[in-house]
Structure formats: structure tokens, C-alpha cells
C-alpha positions as CSV (number, residue, x, y, z in Angstrom):
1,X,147.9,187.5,238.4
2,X,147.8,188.5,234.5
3,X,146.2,191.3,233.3
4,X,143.3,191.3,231.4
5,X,140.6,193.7,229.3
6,X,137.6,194.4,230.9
7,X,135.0,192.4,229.1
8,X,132.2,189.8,229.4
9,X,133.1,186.5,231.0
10,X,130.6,184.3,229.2
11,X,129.3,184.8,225.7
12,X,126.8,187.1,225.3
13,X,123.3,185.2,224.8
14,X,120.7,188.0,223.2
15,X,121.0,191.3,222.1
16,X,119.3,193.1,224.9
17,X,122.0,191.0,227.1
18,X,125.0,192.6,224.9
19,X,123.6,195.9,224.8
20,X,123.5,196.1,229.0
21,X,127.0,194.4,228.6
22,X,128.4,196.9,226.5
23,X,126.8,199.7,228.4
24,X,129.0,198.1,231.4
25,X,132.2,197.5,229.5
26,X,132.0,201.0,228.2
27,X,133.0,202.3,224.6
28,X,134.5,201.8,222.5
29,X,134.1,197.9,222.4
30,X,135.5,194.8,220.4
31,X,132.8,191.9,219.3
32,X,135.1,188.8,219.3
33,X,134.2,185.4,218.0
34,X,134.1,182.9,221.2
35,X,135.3,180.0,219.1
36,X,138.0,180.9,217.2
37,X,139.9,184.0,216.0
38,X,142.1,185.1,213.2
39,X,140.4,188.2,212.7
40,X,136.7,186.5,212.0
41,X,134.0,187.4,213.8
42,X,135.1,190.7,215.2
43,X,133.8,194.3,215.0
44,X,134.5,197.2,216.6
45,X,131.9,199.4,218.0
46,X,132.2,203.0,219.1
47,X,128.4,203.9,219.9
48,X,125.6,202.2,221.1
49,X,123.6,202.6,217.5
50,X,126.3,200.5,215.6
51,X,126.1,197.5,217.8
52,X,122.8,195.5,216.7
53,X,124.5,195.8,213.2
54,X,127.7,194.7,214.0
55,X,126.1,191.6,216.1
56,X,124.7,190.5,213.2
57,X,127.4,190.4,211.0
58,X,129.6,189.2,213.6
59,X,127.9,186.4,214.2
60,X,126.9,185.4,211.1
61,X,130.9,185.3,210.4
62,X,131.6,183.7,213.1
63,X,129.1,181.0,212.7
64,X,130.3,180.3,209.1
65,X,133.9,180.4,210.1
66,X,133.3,178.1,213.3
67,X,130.5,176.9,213.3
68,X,129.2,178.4,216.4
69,X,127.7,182.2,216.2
70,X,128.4,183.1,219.9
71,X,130.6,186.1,220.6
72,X,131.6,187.9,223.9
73,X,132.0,192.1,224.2
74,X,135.4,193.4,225.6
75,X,136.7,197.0,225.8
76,X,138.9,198.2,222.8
77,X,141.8,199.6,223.3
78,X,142.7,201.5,220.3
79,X,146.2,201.7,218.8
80,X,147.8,199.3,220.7
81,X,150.9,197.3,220.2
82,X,150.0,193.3,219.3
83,X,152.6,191.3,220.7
84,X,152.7,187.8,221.5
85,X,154.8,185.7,223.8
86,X,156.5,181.6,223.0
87,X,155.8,179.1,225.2
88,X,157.3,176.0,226.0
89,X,155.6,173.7,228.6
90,X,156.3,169.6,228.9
91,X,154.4,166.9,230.8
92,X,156.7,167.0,233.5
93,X,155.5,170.7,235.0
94,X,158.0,173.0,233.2
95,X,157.2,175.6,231.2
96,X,159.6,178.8,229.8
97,X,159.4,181.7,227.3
98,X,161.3,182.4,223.7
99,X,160.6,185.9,223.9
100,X,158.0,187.8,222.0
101,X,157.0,188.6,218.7
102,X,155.4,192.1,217.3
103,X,152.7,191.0,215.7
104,X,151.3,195.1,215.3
105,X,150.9,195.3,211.4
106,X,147.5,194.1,210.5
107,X,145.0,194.1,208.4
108,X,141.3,193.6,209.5
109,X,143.1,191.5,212.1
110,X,145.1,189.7,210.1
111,X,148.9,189.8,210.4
112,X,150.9,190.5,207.3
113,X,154.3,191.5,208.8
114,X,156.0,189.9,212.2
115,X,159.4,190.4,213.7
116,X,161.4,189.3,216.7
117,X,162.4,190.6,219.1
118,X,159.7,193.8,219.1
119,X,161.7,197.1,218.6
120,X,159.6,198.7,221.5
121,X,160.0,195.8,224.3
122,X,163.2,196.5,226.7
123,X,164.7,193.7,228.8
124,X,162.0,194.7,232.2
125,X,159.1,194.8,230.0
126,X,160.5,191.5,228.2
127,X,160.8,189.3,231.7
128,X,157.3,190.6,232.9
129,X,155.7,189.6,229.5
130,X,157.3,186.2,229.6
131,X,156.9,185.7,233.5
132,X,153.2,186.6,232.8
133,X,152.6,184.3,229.7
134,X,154.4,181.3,231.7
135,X,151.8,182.1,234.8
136,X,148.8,181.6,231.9
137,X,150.1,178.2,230.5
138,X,150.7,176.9,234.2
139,X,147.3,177.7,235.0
140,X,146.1,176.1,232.0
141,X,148.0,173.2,233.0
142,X,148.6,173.7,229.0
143,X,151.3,170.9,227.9
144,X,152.6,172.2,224.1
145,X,154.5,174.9,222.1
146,X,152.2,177.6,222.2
147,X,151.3,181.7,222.1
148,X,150.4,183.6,224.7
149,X,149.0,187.4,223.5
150,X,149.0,190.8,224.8
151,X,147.7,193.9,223.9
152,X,150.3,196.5,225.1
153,X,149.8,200.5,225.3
154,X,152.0,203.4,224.7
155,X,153.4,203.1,228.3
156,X,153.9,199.5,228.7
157,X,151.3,198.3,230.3
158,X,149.9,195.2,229.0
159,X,146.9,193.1,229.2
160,X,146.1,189.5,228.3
161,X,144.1,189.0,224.9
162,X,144.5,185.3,224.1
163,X,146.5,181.9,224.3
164,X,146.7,180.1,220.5
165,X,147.2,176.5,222.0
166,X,149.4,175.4,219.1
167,X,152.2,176.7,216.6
168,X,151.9,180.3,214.9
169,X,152.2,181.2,211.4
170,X,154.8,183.5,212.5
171,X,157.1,181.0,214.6
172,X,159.7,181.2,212.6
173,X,161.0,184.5,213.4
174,X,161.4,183.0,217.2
175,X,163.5,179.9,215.1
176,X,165.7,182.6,213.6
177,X,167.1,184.8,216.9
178,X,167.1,181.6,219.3
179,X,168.2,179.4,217.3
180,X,165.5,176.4,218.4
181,X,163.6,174.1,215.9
182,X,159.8,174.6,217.9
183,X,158.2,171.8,215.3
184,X,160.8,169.7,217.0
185,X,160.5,170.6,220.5
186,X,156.9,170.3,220.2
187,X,157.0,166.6,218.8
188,X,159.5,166.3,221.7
189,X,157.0,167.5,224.2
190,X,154.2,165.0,222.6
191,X,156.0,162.1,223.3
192,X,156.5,163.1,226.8
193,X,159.7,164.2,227.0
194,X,161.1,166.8,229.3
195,X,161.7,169.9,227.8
196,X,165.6,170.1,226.7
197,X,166.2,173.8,227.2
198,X,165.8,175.7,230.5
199,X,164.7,179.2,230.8
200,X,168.1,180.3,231.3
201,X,169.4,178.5,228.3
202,X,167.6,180.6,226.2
203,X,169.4,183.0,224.3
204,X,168.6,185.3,221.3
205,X,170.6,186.6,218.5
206,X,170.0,189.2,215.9
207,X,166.5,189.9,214.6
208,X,164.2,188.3,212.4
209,X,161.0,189.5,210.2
210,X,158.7,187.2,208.3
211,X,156.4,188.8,205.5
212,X,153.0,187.1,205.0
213,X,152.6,186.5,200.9
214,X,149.1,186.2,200.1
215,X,146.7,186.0,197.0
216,X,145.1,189.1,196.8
217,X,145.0,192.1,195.3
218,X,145.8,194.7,197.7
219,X,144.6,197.8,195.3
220,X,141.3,196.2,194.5
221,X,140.0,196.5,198.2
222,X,142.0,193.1,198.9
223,X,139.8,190.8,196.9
224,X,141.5,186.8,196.7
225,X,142.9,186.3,193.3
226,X,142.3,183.1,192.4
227,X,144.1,181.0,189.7
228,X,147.4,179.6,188.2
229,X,150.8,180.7,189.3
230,X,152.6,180.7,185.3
231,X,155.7,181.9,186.9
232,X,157.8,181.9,190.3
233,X,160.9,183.3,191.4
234,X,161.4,182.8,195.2
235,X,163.7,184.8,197.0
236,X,167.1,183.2,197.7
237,X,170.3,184.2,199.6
238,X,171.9,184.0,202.7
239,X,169.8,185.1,205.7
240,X,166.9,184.5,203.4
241,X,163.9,181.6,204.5
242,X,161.2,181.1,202.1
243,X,158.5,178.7,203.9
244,X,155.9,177.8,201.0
245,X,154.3,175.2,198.9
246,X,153.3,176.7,195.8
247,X,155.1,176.1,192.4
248,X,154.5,177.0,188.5
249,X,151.5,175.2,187.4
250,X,150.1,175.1,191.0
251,X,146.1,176.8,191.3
252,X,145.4,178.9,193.6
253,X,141.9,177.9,195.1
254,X,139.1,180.4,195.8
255,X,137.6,178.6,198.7
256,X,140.4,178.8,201.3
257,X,143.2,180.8,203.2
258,X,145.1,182.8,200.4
259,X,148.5,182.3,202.4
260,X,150.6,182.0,199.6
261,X,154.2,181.8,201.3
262,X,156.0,183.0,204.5
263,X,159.3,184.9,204.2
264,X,161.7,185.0,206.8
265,X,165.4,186.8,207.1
266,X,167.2,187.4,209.4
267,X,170.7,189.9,210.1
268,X,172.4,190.7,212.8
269,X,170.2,193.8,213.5
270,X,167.1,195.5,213.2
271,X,168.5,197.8,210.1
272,X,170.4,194.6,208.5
273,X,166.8,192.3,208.6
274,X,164.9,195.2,207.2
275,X,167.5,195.8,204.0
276,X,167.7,192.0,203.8
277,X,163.9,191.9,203.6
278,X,163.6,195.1,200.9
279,X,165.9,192.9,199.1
280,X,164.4,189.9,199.9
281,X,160.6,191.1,198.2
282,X,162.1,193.0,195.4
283,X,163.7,189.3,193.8
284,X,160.3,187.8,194.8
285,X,158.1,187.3,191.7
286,X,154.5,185.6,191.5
287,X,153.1,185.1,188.0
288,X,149.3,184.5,187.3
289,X,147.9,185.9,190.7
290,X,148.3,189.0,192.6
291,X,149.8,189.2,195.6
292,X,150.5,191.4,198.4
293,X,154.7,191.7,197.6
294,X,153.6,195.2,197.1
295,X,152.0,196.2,200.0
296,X,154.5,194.4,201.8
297,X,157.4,196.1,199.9
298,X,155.6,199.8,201.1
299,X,155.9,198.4,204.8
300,X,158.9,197.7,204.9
301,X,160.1,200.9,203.1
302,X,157.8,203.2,205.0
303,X,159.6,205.6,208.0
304,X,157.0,204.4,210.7
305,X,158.4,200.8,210.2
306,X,161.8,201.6,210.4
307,X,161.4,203.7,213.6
308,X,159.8,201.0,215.4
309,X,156.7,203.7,215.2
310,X,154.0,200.6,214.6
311,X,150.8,199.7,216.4
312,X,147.2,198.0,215.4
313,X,146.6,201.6,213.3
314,X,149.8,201.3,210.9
315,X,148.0,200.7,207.9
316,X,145.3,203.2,208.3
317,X,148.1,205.8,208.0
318,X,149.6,203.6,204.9
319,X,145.9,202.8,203.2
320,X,145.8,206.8,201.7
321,X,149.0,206.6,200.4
322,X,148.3,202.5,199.2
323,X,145.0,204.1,197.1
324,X,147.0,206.7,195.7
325,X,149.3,204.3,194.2
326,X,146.7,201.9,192.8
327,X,146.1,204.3,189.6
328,X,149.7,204.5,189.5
329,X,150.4,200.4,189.2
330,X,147.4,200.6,187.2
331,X,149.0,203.1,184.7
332,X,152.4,200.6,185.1
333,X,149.8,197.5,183.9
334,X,148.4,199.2,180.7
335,X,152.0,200.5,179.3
336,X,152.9,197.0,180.0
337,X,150.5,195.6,178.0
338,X,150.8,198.2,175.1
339,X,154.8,197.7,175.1
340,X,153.6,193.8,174.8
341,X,151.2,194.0,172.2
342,X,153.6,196.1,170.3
343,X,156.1,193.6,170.1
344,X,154.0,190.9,169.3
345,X,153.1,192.9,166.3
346,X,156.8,193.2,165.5
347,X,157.0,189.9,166.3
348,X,154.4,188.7,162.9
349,X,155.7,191.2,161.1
350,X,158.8,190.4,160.7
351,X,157.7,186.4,160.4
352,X,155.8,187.7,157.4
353,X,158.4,189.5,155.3
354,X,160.0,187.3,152.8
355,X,164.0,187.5,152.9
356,X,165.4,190.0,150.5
357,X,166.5,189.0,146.9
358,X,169.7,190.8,146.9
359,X,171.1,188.4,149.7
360,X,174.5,187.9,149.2
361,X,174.5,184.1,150.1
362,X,171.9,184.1,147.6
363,X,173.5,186.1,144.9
364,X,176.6,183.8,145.4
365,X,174.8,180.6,145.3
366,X,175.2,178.0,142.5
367,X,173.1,176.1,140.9
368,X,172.7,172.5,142.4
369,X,174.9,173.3,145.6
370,X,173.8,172.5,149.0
371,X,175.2,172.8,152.3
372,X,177.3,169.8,153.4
């Protein structure tokens, strides 16, 4: 009874196999890793020529991400809305929903910003999402905290993409607005205990966005920036979460996730969380590394974002405007280091001139004094 993309149900074996398949899915079509996600192993193909190509490479990812190279076809639908859905199910045959998440802004499917509750979802649209990601866990007989995730077009309709059996990056947007520790209820749920909340229990409040903080360097085609953190100013304040665990001294490693930190706020609306947030990144300063606090800060500021205007193509329409300001932070860099450089030159040369002569403490001196 849940929606879902028209695709292949078993992973496709050859590439004679996923060429028929994709002639009977119909273009456009999404490559998807079958083991895992996260953005790795997928490709999107719009004609028949680009497949082969996009196989290969999607399975070669996939296979070094998860150890397994297989990957099924489903149909893409293009500009979509990413939203999620918070699950809650015990041992003892209950399960509920927290609500959703908009998950939308991403970046070769990989969420940078997240917010609760979405700014597009009304209250019908909110109970059939949550009635539908409850019918998924049941089936599952799934016993956890975990995500169900939907794809979701201009008109509401929505189809099934996922379940992540397990907790999100982004749960702690859903914390904020319901007010519910999920790491708790899940250790709750582990040692078999009955969920303590009932659907109708659940309330939300305000709204909540988190900003992913990563280690990369947004205006050099996103490359990781590996090394030491010299200097870090978190964001602080009230409303203000910073979930990280990253210091001064610590290295940034070039062979893993460069998830830096997560920052949360939270106000008592939409417009409140986002001038809390602008806020939020503008105090927020990495040392040693580059980091995505740019980007970020251009989300948050663009008009799209504060509409509510987002989907899966936001930051195609940012990316012109994000290249155009690359030669502009690159200008910012160079003055910075010539303003530097000057001062350190100031700096020696004022070490190396000897104090004047005509001192007055010296002219007033007297022979054999010293200071007492």
C-alpha cells in the first residue's frame, strides 16, 4: 500500500540485462548502489548511449564503497522534493511517526542542509507520509528508530525511495521541534521496552535546521581538505546545537567522511531558525582546513531557501553564482596574505631599530641608578 518508483526488483546482473531493463523503466533512469547508499554508486542516465558508461563507474564505486558492485535501475524523477519520515517501532508491535524532515538540498546526493518540519508539507500530506512510513516498518517487522524516504513531486504525490534502518545524521532536527531524545528511545527500544510515547503524544514545536560542516573546499570542485584545525570557534548561543568532535590540534584524515560538525538551531519559526542559523555560521570559524561554512552561509541567504522554493536541483541554480564567487574569495585570500606579510615586515622592522638617543628617560638618567 506504499508507493513506489518504477524500477527493477532484483539487481541488474549484465549489461545487456540493464540495457532491456532500462528500455522498460523508461528515461530518464537512476543507477543505485544495491548495498548501500549515501550518494555512492549512483548515476543518472538520460539516453540509452550514457548507460554502459555510467555502469561502469557505478559499480566500480559501489564496489569500493560496499564491497559489492551490484546496482538496480529505477526511473528518475527529476526535481523532486527529498523528504524523509521518523520512525519509532518497539518489540511489542507498536510503531509511530516524528514527522518528516526536508532533506532537498544536496549535493551529488549528499545532504548538506536539513530542516523540520518541511516548509512544503501541510497537515493531510503530513499524516499520509507518516501513515505510509509506519505501514513500511510494520511490514518490515523493523524493531528500531529508523527513516523512512520519499521522493515527493510538485503536486504531492509521493513515492517510496528507501528505509535507513538506523539513526540519521540529520535526527537532530526531529530532537529540536518534538522535544524527544531518539538515541534514548532507541537504547529504550533495544532493551525491549515498550515504546513510551504514543502517536498521539507526539507533538511538535517551532522549527529546526541543521547545517552539515564538512572538509572541503567548495570553490575547488569540492575536493577534501585534509589537515590540522589551528583554530576553532564553534558557534554558541541560545537556540544554537553544535554536534562535533573536532578541536584545535585535531587532523583531519584524508581517507574518510569529511563530516566535520553538525549545526542545529532552532526558533520558534521558520524565519526565526533561518536568522538564527545566518547568525549561527557567520560566528563559526575553522582554522587550517576549508570548509563548506561558505556554501552553507549562500544557502541559507539565498531567496529560493527562504521561500521554501527547494528541491533535488537547488544547487544547480546556486553552483553559477558559487563559481562566480570563487575568484572573488580568491581575490579576499591574496589581500589577506599581502596585508599579512606587510605587517610581518613592520613587525622586524621595528624589532630592528635601535631606541632613539634623545630618550628622555635616557637623557634624565644618572650614572649608577637602577630601577628599584
Amino acid at each position: 500500500g506504499v508507493p513506489t518508483i518504477p524500477g527493477t526488483l532484483e539487481p541488474v546482473s549484465g549489461d545487456d540485462a540493464a540495457r532491456a531493463a532500462a528500455r522498460e523503466v523508461g528515461y530518464p533512469v537512476m543507477i543505485k548502489a544495491a548495498m548501500g547508499g549515501g550518494g555512492k554508486g549512483m548515476r543518472l542516465v538520460r539516453r540509452e548511449e550514457e548507460l554502459m558508461a555510467a555502469l561502469r563507474m557505478a559499480r566500480s564505486e559501489a564496489g569500493s564503497a560496499f564491497g559489492d558492485a551490484s546496482v538496480y535501475l529505477e526511473r528518475a524523477i527529476e526535481e523532486p522534493r527529498h523528504i524523509e519520515v521518523q520512525v519509532l517501532a518497539d518489540g511489542h508491535g507498536h510503531v509511530i511517526h516524528l514527522g518528516e524532515r526536508e532533506c532537498s538540498i544536496q549535493r551529488r546526493h549528499q545532504k548538506l542542509v536539513e530542516e523540520s518540519p518541511s516548509p512544503f508539507v501541510d497537515a493531510p500530506l503530513r499524516e499520509r507520509l507518516g501513515q505510509a512510513a509506519c505501514r513500511v516498518a510494520s511490514a518490515a517487522g523493523y524493531v528500531n528508530a529508523g527513516t523512512v524516504e520519499f521522493l515527493v513531486d510538485v503536486r504531492g504525490h509521493f513515492h517510496f525511495l528507501e528505509m535507513n534502518t538506523r539513526l540519521q545524521v540529520e535526527h537532530p532536527v526531529t530532537e529540536l521541534v518534538t522535544g524527544l531524545d531518539l538515541v534514548r528511545e532507541q537504547l529504550l527500544i533495544a532493551a525491549g521496552e515498550p515504546l513510551g510515547v504514543r502517536q498521539d503524544d507526539v507533538t511538535r514545536r517551532g522549527w529546526a535546521i541543521e547545517c552539515r560542516i564538512n572538509a572541503e573546499d567548495p570553490f575547488s570542485g569540492w575536493l577534501p581538505s585534509p589537515g590540522t584545525i589551528t583554530g576553532l570557534r564553534p558557534a554558541s548561543g541560545p537556540g544554537v546545537r553544535d554536534d562535533s568532535g573536532i578541536g584545535e590540534g585535531y587532523t583531519v584524515p584524508r581517507h574518510y567522511d569529511t563530516l566535520l560538525a553538525k549545526l542545529i538551531v532552532w526558533g520558534v519559526d521558520r524565519a526565526a531558525a533561518i536568522a538564527r542559523m545566518s547568525r549561527a555560521l557567520a560566528e563559526y570559524k575553522i582554522v587550517g582546513v576549508r570548509t563548506t561554512i561558505p556554501v552553507l552561509e549562500r544557502i541559507v541567504a539565498h531567496e529560493d531557501f527562504r521561500a521554501g522554493r527547494l528541491s533535488t536541483a537547488f544547487m544547480d541554480r546556486l553552483l553559477p553564482g558559487l563559481q562566480a564567487a570563487a575568484g572573488h574569495y580568491g581575490d579576499i585570500a591574496v589581500i589577506t596574505a599581502v596585508l599579512d606579510h606587510y605587517a610581518r615586515l613592520r613587525s622586524v622592522a621595528a624589532a630592528a631599530t635601535p631606541a632613539s638617543s634623545a630618550s628622555a628617560w635616557r637623557l634624565g638618567a644618572r650614572p649608577g641608578w637602577r630601577s628599584r
